[in-house]
GUFI-661009 format. One record per residue: chain; z, y, x of N, C-alpha, C in turn; residue in three letters. Coordinates in Angstrom, 2 decimals, always signed. Layout:
residues N
cadena,nz,ny,nx,caz,cay,cax,cz,cy,cx,residuo
A,Z,Y,X,Z,Y,X,Z,Y,X,ALA
...
//
This chain:
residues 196
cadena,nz,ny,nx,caz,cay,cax,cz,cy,cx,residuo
A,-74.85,+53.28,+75.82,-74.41,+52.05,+76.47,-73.95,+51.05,+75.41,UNK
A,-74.62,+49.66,+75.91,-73.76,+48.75,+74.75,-72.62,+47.74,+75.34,UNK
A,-71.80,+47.65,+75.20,-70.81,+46.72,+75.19,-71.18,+45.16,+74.95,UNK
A,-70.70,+44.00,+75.62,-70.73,+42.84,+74.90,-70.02,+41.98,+75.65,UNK
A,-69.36,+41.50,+74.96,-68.11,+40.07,+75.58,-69.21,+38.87,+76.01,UNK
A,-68.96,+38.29,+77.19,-69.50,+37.24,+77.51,-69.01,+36.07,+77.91,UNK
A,-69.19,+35.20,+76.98,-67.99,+34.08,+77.28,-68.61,+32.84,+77.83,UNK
A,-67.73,+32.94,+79.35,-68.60,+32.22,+80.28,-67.60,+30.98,+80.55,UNK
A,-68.66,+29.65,+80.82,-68.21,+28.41,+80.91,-67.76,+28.33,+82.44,UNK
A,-66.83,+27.16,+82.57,-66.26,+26.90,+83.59,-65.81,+27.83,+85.02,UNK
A,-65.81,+29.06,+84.36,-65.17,+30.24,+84.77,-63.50,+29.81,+84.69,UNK
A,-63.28,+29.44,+85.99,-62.10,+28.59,+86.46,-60.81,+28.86,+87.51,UNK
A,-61.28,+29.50,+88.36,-60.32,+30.14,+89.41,-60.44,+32.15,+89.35,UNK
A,-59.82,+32.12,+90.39,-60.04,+34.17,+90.17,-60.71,+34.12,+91.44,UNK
A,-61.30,+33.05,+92.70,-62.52,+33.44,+93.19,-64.08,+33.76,+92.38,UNK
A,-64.16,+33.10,+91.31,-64.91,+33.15,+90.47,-64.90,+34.86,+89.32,UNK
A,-63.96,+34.82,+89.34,-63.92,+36.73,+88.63,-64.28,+37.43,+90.11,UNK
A,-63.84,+37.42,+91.19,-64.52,+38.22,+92.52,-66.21,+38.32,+92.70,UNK
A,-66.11,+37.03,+92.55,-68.01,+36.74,+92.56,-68.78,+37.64,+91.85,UNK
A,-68.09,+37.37,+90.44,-68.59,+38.11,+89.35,-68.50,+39.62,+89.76,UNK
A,-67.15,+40.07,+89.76,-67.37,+41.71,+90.32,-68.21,+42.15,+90.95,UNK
A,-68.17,+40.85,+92.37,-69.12,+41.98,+93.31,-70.45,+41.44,+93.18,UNK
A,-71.10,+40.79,+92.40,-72.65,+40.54,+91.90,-72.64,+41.54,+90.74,UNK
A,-72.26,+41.57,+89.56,-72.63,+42.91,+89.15,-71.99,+44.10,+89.11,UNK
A,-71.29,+44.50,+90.31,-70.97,+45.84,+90.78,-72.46,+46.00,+91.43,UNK
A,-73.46,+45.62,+91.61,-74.57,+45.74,+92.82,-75.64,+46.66,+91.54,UNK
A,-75.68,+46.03,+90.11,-76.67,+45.87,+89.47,-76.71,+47.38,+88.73,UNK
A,-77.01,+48.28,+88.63,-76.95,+49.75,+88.23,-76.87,+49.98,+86.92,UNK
A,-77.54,+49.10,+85.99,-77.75,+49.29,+84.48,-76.69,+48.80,+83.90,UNK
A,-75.87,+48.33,+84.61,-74.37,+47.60,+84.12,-72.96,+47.79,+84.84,UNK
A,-71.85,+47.88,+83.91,-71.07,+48.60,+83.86,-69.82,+47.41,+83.70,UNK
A,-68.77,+46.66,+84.95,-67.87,+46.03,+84.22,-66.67,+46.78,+83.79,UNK
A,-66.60,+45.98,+82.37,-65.12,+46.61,+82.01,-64.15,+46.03,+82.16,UNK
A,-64.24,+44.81,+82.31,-62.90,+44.20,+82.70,-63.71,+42.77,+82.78,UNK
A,-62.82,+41.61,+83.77,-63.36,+40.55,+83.80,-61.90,+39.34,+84.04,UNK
A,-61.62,+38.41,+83.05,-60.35,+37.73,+82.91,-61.25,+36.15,+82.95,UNK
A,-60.46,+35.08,+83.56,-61.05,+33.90,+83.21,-61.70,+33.41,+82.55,UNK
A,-63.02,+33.04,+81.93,-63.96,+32.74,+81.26,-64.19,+33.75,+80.04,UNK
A,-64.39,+35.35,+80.52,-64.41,+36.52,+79.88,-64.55,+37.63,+80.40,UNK
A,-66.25,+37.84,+80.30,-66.73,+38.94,+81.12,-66.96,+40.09,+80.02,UNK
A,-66.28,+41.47,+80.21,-66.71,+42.17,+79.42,-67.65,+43.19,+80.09,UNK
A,-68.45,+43.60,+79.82,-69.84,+44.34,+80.43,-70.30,+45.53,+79.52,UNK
A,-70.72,+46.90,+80.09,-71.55,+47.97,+78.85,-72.89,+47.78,+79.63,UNK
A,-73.68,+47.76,+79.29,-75.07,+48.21,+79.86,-76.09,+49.11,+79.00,UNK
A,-77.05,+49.66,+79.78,-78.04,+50.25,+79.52,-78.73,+49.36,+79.12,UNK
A,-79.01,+49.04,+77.88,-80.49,+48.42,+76.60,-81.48,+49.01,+77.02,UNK
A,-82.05,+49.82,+77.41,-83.07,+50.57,+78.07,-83.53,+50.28,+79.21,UNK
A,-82.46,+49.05,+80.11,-83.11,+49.12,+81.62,-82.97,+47.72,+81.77,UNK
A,-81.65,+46.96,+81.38,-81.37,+45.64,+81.06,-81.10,+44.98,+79.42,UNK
A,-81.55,+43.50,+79.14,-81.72,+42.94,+78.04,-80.11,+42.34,+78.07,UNK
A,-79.52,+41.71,+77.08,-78.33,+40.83,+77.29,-78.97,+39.67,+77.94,UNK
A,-80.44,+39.09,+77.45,-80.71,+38.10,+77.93,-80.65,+37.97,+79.10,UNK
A,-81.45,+38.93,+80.14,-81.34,+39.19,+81.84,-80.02,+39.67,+82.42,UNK
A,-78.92,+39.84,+81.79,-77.74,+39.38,+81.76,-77.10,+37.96,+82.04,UNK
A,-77.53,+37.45,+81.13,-77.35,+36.13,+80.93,-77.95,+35.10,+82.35,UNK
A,-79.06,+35.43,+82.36,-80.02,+34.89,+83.46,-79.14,+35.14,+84.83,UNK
A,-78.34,+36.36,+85.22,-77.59,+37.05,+85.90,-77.07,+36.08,+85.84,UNK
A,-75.65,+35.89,+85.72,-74.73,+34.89,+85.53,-74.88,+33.70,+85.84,UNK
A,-76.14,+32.93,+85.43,-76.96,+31.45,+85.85,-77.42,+31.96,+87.20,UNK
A,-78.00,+32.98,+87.62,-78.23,+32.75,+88.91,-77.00,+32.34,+90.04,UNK
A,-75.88,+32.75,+90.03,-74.57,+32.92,+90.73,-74.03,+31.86,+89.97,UNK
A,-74.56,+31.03,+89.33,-73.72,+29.63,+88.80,-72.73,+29.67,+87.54,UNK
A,-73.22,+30.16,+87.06,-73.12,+30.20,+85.87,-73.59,+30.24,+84.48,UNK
A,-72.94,+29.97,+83.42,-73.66,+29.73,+82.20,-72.51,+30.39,+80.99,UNK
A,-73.65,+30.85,+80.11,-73.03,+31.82,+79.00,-72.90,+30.70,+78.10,UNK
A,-71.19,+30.63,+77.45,-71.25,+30.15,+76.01,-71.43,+30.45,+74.83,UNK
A,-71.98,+30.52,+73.75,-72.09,+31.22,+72.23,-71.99,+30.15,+71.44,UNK
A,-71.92,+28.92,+71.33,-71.27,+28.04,+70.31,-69.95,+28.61,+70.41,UNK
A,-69.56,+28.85,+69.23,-68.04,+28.78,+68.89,-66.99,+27.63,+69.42,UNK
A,-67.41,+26.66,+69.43,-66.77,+25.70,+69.26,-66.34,+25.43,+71.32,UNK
A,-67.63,+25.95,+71.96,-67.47,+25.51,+73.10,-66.79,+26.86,+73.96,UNK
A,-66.93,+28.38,+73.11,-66.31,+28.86,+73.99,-64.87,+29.06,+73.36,UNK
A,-64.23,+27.84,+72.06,-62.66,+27.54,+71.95,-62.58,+26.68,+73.13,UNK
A,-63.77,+25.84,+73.72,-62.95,+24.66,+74.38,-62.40,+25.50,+75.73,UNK
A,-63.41,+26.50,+76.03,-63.25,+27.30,+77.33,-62.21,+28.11,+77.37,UNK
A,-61.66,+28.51,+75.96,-60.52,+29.59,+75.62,-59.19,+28.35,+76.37,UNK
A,-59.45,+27.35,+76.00,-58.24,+25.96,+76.22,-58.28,+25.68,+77.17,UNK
A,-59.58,+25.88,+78.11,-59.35,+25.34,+79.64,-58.25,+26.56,+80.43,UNK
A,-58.92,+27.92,+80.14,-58.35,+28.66,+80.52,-56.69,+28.30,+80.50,UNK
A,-56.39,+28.67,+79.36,-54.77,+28.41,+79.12,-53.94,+27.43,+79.89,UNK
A,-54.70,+26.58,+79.76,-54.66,+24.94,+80.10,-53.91,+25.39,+82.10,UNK
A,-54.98,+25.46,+82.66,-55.23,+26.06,+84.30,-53.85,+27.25,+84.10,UNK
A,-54.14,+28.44,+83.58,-52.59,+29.24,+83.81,-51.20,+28.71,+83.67,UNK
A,-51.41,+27.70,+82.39,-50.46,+26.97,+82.18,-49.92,+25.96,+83.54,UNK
A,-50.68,+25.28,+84.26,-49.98,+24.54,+85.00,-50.34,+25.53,+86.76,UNK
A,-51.22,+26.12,+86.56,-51.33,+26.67,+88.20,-50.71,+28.17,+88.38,UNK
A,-50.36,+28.79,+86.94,-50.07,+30.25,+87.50,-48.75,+30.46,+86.37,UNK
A,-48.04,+29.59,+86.31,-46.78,+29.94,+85.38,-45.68,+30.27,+86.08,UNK
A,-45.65,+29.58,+87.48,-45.08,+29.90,+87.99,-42.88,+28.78,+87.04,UNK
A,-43.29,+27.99,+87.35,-42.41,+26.80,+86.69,-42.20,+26.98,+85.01,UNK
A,-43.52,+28.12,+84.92,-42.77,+27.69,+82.95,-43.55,+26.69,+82.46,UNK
A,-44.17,+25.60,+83.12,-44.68,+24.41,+82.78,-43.43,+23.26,+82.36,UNK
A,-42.60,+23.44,+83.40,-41.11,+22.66,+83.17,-40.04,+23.13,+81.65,UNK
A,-40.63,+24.32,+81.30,-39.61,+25.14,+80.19,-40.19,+25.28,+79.02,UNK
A,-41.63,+25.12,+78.95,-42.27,+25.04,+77.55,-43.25,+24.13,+77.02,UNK
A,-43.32,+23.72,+76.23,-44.62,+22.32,+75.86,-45.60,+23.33,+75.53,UNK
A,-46.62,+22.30,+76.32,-48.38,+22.06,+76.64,-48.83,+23.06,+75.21,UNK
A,-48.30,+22.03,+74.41,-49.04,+22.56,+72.94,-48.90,+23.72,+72.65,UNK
A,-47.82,+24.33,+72.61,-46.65,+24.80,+72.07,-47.70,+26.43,+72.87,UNK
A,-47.87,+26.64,+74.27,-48.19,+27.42,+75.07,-49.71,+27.80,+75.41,UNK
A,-50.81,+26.68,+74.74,-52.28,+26.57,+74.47,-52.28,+26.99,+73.44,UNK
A,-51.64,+26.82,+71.72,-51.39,+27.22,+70.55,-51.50,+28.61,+70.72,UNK
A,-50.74,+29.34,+71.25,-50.07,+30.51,+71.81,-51.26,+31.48,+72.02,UNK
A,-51.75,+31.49,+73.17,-52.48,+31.58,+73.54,-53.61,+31.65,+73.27,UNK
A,-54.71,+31.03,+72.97,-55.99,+31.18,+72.06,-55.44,+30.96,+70.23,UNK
A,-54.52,+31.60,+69.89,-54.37,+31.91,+68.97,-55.23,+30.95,+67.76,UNK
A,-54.55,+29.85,+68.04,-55.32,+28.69,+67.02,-54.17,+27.07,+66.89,UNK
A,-53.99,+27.21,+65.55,-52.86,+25.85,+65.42,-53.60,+24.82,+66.37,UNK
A,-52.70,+23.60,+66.81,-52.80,+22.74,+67.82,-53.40,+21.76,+67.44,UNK
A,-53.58,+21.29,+66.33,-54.85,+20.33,+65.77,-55.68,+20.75,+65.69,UNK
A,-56.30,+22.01,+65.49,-57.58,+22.32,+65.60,-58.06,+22.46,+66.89,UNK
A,-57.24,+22.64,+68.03,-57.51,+22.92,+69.62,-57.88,+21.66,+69.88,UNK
A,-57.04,+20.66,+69.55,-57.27,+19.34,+69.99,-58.09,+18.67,+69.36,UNK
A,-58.61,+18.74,+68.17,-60.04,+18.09,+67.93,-61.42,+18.45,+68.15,UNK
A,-61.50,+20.47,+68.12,-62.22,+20.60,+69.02,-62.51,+20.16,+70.05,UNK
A,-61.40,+20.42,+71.36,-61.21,+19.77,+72.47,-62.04,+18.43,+72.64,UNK
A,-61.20,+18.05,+72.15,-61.87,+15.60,+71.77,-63.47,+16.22,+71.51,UNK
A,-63.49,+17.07,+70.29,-65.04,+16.61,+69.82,-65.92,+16.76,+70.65,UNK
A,-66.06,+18.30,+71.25,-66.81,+18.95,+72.12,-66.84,+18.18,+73.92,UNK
A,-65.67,+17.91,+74.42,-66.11,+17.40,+75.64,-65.71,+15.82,+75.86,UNK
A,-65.77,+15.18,+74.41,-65.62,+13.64,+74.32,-64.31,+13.29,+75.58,UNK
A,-63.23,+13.96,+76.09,-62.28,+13.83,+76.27,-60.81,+14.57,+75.45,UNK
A,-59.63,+13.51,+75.74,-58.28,+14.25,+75.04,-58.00,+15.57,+75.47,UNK
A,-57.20,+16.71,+75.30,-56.49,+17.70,+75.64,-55.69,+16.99,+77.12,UNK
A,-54.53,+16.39,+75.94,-53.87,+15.96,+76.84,-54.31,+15.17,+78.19,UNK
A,-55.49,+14.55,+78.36,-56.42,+14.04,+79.37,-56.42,+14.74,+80.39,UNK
A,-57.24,+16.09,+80.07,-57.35,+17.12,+80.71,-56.35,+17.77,+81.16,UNK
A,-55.37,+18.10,+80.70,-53.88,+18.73,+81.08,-53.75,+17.81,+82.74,UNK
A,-53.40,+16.35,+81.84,-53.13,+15.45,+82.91,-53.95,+15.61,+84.54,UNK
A,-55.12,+15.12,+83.94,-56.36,+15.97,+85.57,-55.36,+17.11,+86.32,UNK
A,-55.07,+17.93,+85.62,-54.68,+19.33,+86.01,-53.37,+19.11,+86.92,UNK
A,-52.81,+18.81,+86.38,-51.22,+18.40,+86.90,-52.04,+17.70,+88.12,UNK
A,-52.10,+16.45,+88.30,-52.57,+15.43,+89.72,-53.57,+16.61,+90.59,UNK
A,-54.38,+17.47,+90.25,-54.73,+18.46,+91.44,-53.51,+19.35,+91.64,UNK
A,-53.30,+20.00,+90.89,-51.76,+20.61,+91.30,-50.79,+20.10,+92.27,UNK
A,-50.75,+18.81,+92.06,-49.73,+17.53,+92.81,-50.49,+17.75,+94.04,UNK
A,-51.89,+17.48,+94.21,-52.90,+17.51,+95.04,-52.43,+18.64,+96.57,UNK
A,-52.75,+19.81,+95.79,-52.77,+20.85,+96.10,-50.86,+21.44,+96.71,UNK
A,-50.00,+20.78,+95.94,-48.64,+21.10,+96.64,-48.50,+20.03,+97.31,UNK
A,-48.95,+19.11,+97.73,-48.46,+17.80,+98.99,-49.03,+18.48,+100.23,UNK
A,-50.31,+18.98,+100.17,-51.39,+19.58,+100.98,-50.24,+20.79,+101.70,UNK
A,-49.89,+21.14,+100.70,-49.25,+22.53,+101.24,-48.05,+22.43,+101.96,UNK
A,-47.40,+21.08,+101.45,-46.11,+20.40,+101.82,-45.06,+21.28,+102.12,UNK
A,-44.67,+22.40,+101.22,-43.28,+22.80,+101.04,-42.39,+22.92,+99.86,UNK
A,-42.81,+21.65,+99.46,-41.92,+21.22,+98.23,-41.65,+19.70,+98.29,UNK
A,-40.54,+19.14,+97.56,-40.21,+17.82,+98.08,-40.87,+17.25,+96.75,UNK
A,-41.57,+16.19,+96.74,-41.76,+15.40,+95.19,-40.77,+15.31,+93.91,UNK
A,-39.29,+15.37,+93.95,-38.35,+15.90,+92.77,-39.53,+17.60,+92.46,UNK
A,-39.37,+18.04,+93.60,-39.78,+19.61,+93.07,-41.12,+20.07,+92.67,UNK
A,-41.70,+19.33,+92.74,-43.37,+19.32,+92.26,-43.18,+18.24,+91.14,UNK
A,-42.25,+17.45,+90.65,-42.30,+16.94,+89.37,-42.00,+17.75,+87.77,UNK
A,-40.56,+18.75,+88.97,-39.65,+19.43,+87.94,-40.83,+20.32,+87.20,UNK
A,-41.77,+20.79,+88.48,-42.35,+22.18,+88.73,-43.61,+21.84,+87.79,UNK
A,-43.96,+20.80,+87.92,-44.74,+20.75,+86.41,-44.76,+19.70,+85.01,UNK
A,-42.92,+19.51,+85.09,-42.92,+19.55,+84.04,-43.09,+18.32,+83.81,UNK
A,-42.68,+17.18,+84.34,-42.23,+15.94,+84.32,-41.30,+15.58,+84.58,UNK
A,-40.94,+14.47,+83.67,-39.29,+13.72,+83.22,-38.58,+13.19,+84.63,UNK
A,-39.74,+12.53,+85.33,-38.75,+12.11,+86.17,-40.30,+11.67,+87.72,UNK
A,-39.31,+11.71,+89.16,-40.70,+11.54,+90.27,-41.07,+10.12,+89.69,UNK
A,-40.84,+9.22,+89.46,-41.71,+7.87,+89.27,-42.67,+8.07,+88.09,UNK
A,-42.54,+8.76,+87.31,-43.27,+9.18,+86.27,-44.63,+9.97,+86.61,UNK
A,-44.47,+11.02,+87.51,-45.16,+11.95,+88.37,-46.11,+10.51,+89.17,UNK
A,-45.47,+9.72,+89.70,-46.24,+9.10,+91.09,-46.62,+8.13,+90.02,UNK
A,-46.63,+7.61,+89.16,-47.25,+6.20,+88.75,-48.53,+6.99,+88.38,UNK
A,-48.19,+8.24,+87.33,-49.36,+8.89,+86.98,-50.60,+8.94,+87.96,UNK
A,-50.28,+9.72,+89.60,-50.73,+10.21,+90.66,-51.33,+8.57,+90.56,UNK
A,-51.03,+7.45,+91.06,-51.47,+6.60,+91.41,-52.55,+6.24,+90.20,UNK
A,-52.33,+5.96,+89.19,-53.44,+5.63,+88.48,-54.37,+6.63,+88.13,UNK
A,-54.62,+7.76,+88.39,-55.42,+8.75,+88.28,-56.26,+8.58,+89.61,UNK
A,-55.30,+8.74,+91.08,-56.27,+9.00,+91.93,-56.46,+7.39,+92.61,UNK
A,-56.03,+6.84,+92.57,-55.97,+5.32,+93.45,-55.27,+5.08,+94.39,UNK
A,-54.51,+6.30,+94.92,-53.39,+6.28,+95.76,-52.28,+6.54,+95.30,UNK
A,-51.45,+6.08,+96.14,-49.25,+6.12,+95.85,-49.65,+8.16,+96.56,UNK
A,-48.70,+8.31,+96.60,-48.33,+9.81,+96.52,-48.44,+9.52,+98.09,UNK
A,-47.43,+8.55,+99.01,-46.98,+8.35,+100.36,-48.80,+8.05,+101.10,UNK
A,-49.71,+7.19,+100.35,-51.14,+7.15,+101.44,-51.41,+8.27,+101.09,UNK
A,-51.75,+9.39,+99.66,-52.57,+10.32,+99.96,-52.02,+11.56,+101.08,UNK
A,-50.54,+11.50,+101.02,-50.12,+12.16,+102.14,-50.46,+11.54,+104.15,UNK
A,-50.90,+10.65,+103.65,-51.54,+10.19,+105.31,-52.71,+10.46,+105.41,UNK
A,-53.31,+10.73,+104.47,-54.80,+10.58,+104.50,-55.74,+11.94,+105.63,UNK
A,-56.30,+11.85,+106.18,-56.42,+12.78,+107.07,-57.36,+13.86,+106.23,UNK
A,-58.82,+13.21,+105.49,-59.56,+14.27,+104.59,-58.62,+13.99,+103.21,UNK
A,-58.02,+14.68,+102.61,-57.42,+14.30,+101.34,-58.52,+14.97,+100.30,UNK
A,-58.58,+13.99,+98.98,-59.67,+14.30,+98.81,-58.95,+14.97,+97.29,UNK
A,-60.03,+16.26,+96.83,-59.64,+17.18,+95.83,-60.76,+17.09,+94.81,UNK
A,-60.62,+17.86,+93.42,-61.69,+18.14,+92.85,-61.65,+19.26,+92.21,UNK
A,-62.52,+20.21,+92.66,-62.44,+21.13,+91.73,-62.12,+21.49,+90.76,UNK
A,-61.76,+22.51,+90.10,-61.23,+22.59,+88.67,-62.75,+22.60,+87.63,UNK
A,-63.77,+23.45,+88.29,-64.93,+23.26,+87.47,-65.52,+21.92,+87.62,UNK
A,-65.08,+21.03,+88.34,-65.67,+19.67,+88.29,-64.68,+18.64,+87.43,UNK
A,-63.81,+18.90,+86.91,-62.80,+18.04,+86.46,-63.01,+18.03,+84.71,UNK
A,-64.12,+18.64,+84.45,-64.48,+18.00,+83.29,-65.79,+18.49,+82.70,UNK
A,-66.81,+18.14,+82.92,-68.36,+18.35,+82.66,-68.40,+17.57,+81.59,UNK
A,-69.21,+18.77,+80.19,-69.82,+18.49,+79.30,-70.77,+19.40,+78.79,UNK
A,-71.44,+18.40,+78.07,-73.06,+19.37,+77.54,-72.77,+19.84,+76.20,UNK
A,-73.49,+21.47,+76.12,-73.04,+21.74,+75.12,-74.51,+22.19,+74.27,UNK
//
């Protein structure tokens, strides 16, 4: 059996690791060993399956394998990026951005961030930002938190700071998108497309 890490793009939520399980739990010549946000580890039989038809695997179910270096650091940063503000569970309010992406894909913070810039012709911090306003998105929707507490909660100075942001990002004050009857979201794999 061979082993091989597969470092997959815009591998974004943990519906997306489910997918993955149960599409190749089906496939016999392959074996998962573990599967973490944009990081599929797999053994297979070389004898029955190629890595390439592997690969092809993955694109069928919507997905795409990274092997530039450079693009699966940017994917190492999205990852972080997403735990950092959706699964910290308020340590977005207690530790800096940098400070916790650094950390994490194990790479000083100027090199994250010019990768970052180079590879998907947007900032880090850009992207962070996106992240936060679906977050915002996603706790108004849910509405059991007051706007102080979805500011604290990720980690902004103050609510007018939070809502000016919200407003110039999405085109609404915080108060219409809460009227809005379809409120409108964007995916996390749609919140930043680039070719690699």
């Amino acid at each position: 059996m061979s082993r091989r890490e597969f470092h997959i793009k815009n591998m974004v939520s943990r519906s997306c690791i489910k997918l993955i399980e149960v599409y190749f739990d089906r496939i016999d010549a392959v074996k998962i060993v573990k599967v973490f946000l944009g990081l599929v580890i797999l053994e297979y039989d070389k004898t029955l399956i190629t890595s390439a038809e592997i690969e092809a695997h993955f694109e069928t179910i919507g997905f795409r394998v990274a092997v530039n270096p450079d693009v699966i650091l940017v994917e190492q940063i999205k990852v972080a990026a997403i735990e950092l503000i959706y699964f910290s569970n308020n340590a977005n309010s207690l530790i800096r951005n940098s400070d916790y992406i650094s950390e994490r894909v194990q790479q000083p913070y100027s090199k994250i961030s010019r990768v970052f810039s180079y590879v998907t012709a947007t900032t880090l911090e850009k992207y962070i930002i996106l992240l936060k306003i679906e977050k915002t998105k996603e706790l108004l929707i849910h509405n059991e938190l007051s706007l102080s507490e979805i500011a604290y909660q990720l980690g902004y100075s103050s609510v007018q700071y939070l809502s000016n942001q919200f407003k110039k990002i999405t085109g609404f004050t915080v108060s219409q998108y809460r009227d809005l009857e379809n409120k409108p979201r964007i995916p996390l794999d749609n919140l930043l497309n680039y070719e690699d």
